[in-house]
C-alpha positions as CSV (number, residue, x, y, z in Angstrom):
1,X,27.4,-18.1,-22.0
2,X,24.2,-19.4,-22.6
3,X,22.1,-20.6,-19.1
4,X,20.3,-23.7,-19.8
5,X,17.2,-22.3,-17.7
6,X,16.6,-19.4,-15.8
7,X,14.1,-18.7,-12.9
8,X,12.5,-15.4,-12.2
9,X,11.7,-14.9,-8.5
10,X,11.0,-12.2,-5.7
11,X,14.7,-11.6,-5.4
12,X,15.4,-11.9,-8.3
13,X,13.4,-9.4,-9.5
14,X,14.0,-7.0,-6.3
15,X,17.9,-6.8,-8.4
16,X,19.5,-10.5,-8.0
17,X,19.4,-13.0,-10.6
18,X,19.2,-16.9,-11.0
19,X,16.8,-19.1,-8.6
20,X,13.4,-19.2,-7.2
21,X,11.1,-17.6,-5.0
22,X,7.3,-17.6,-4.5
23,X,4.7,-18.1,-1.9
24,X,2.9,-21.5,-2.0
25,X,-0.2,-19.6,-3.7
26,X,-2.9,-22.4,-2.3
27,X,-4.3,-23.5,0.8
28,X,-3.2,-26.5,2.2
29,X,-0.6,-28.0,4.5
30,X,2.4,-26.5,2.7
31,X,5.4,-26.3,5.2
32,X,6.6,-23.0,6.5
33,X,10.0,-21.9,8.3
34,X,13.1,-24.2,8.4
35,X,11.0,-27.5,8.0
36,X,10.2,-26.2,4.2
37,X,13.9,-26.8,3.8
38,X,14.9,-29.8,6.3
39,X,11.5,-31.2,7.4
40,X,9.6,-31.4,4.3
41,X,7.1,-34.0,3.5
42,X,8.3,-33.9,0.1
43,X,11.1,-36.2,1.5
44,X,9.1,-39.2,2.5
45,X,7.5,-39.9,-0.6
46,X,9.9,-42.2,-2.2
47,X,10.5,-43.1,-5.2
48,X,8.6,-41.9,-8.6
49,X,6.3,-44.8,-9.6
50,X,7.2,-46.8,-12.5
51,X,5.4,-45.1,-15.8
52,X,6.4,-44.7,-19.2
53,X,6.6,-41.3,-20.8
54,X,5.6,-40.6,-24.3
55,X,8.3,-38.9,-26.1
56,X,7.5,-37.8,-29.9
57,X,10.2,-36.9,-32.1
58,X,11.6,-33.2,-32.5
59,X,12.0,-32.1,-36.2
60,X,15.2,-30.1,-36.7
61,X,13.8,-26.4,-37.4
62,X,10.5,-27.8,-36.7
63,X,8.5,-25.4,-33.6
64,X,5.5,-27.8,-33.7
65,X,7.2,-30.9,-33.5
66,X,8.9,-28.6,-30.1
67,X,5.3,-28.2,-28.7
68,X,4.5,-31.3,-28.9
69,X,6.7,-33.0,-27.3
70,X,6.7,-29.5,-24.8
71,X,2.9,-31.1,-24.0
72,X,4.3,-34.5,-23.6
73,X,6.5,-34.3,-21.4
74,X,4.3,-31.8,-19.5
75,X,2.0,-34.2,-18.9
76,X,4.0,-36.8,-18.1
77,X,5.8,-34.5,-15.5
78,X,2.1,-33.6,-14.3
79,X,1.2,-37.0,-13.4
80,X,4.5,-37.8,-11.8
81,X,4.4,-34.8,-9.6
82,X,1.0,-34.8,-8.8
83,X,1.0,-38.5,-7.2
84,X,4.4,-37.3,-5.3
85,X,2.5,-34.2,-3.5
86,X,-0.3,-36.1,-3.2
87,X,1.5,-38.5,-1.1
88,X,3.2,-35.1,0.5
89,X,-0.2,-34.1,1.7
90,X,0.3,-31.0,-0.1
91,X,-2.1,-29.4,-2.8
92,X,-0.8,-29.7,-6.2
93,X,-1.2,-27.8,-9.7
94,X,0.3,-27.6,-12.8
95,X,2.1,-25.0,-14.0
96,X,1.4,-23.9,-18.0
97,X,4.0,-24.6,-20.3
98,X,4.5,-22.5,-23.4
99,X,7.0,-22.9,-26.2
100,X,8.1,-19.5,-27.0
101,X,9.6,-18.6,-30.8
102,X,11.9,-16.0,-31.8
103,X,14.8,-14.0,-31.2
104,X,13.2,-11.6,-28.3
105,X,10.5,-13.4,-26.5
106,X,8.2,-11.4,-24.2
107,X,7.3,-13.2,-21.3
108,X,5.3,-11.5,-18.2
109,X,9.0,-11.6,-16.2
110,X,10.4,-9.5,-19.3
111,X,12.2,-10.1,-22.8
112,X,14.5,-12.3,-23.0
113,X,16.7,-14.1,-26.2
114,X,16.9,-17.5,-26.7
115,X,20.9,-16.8,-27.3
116,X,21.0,-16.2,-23.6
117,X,18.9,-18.6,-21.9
118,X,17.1,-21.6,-22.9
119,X,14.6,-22.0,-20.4
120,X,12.4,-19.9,-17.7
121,X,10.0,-20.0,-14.7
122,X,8.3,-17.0,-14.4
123,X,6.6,-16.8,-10.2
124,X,4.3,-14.1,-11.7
125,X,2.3,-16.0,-13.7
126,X,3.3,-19.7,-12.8
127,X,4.6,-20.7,-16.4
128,X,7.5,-22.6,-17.7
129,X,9.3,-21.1,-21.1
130,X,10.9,-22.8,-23.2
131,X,12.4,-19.9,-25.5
132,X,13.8,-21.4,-29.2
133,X,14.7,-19.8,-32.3
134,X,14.9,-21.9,-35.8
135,X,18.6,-22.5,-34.9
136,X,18.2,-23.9,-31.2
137,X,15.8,-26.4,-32.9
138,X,17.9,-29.7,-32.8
139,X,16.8,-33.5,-32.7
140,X,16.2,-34.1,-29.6
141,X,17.0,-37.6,-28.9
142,X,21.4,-36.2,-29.7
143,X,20.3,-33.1,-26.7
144,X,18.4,-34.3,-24.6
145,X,18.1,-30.2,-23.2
146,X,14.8,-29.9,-23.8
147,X,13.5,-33.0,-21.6
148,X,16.1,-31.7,-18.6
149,X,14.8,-27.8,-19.0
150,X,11.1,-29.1,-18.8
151,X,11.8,-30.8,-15.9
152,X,13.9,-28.2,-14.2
153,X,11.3,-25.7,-14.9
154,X,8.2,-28.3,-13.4
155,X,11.2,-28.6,-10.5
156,X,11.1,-24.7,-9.9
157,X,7.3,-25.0,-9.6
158,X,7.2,-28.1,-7.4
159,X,9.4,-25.7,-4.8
160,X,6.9,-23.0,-5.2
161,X,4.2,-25.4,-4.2
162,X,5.9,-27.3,-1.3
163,X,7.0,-23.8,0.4
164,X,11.0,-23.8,-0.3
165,X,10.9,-20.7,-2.1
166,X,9.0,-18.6,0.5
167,X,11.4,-19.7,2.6
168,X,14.1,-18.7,0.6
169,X,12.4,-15.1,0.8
170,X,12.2,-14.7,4.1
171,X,15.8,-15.5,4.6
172,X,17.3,-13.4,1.8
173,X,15.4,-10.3,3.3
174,X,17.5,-11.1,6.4
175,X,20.7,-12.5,4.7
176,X,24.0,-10.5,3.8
177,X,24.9,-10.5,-0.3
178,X,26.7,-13.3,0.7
179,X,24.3,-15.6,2.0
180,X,21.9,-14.9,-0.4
181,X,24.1,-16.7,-3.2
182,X,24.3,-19.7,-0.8
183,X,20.9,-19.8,-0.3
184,X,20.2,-19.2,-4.0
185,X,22.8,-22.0,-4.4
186,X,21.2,-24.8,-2.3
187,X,18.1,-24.4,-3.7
188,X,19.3,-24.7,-7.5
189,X,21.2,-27.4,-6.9
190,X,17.8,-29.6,-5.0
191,X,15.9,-28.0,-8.2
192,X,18.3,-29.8,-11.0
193,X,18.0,-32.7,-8.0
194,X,14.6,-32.7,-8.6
195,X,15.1,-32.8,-12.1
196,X,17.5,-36.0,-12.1
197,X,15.0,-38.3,-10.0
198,X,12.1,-37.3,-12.5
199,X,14.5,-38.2,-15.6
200,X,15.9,-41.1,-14.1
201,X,12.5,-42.8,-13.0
202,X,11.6,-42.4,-17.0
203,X,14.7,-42.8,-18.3
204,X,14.7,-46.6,-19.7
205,X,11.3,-45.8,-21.6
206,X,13.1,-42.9,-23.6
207,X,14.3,-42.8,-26.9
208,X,17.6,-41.6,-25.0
209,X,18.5,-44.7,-23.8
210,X,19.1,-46.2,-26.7
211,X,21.3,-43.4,-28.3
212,X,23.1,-42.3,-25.1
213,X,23.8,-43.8,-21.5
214,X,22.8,-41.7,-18.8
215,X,26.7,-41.0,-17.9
216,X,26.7,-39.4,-21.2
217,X,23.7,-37.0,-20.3
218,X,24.6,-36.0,-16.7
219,X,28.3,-35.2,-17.4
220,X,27.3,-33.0,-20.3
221,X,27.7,-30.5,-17.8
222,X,31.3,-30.1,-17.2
223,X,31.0,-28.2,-20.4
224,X,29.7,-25.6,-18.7
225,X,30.7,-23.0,-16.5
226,X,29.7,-22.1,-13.2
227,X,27.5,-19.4,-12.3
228,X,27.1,-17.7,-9.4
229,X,24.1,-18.6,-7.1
230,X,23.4,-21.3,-9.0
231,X,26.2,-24.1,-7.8
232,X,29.6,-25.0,-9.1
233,X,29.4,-27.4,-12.3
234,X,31.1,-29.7,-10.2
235,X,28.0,-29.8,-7.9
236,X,25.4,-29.4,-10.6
237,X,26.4,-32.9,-12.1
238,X,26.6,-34.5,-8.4
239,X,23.0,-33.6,-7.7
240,X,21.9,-34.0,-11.0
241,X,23.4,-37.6,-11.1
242,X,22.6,-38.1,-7.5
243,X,18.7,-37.4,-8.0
244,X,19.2,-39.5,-11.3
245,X,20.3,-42.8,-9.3
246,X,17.9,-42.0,-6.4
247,X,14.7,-41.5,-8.6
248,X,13.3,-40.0,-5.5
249,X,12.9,-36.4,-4.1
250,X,14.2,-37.4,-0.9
251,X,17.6,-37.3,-2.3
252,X,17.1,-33.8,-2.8
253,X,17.9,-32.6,0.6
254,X,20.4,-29.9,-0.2
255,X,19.8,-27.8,2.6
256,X,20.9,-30.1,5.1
257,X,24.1,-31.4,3.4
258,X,28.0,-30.5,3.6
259,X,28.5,-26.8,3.0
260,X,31.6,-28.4,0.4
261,X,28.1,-30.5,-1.7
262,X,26.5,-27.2,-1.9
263,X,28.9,-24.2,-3.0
């Protein structure tokens, strides 16, 4: 099956696969301990302000029309971001985005094939991958995948920065194999949160709103299947919708909810 996006983090590289781990990587107030996860500031910054993104077309077959709108969206993630953990207190920068081609990419987390997933974050050098090949090259406004892995990899980064994935190291070093895929788990599931409020606060000045309804774009998911670590289907599309409605990272607050909202 092939994983929309994939993060490559402490654990996962120490032998398990599928979420996020880092150290904040800049001085600042960055929350550490349990308040990364229940108390974070990140909460309390409401909504995304109101801003248009500018989305250029994808070409089918067409790598630099995938660039381009890579850098588009990038920046419109940038700005959004930026203001929210500036409001957070908390020092911000942007991860680099590359648009990878082929069908082996090398990345500095490894090789990977487009066939098997669409989309990384690599903690070792901060970057976001989109990986494509000339067949994965579709128009983008009928899959919208390329927006959603953009902003689940700027998501990955964003919990880098705000201190949820050193957390999430420091208890998977004490956690049976068990716990680790809950913990992994919970913080997928406020990543593709994360990724829901961004695309919902620009949704309505997207070319996708004209084509598709949002309905149509969050329960694209029940195609899938799930995958361990990374939340049932079932919960992917409730905090992906939930983040969506919200357009606000203080929806995102996965680690304090119902154990049934976070399998």
């Amino acid at each position: 099956m092939r994983i929309l996006f994939a993060a490559l983090t402490a654990s996962a590289l120490a032998g398990t696969a599928l979420t996020g781990t880092a150290s904040a990587g800049s001085a600042g107030p960055v929350p550490t301990g349990s308040a990364a996860f229940t108390k974070n500031p990140i909460y309390k910054t409401g909504k995304f302000a109101p801003r248009t993104c500018e989305e250029p077309t994808i070409k089918g077959g067409d790598i630099d029309s995938v660039r381009l709108y890579a850098d588009a969206i990038s920046a419109c993630l940038g700005k959004a971001w930026g203001a929210q953990l500036g409001k957070a207190g908390i020092p911000f920068t942007k991860p680099k985005v590359t648009v990878a081609y082929g069908d082996r990419i090398k990345t500095a987390c490894g090789v990977y094939r487009p066939s098997d997933t669409f989309g990384l974050y690599c903690q070792k050098n901060t970057t976001v991958y989109l990986m494509v090949n000339h067949y994965g090259i579709a128009d983008e406004l009928d899959s919208p995948q390329m927006l959603e892995s953009l902003s689940i990899g700027y998501g990955y980064h964003i919990q880098r920065l705000i201190g949820v994935f050193a957390q999430e190291t420091r208890l998977a070093r004490q956690s049976s194999k068990s716990g680790v895929v809950a913990l992994r788990s919970k913080v997928a599931l406020q990543n593709i949160c994360f990724a829901g409020a961004f695309i919902g606060s620009v949704w309505d000045s997207l070319g996708h709103s004209k084509e598709h309804g949002s309905g149509s774009f969050i329960n694209r998911h029940s195609m899938e299947s799930d995958v361990l670590g990374n939340g049932t289907t079932k919960n992917r599309i409730y905090w992906l919708g939930h983040g969506f409605d919200a357009q606000s990272p203080g929806a995102c607050t996965t680690f304090t909810a119902p154990a049934s909202r976070v399998a």
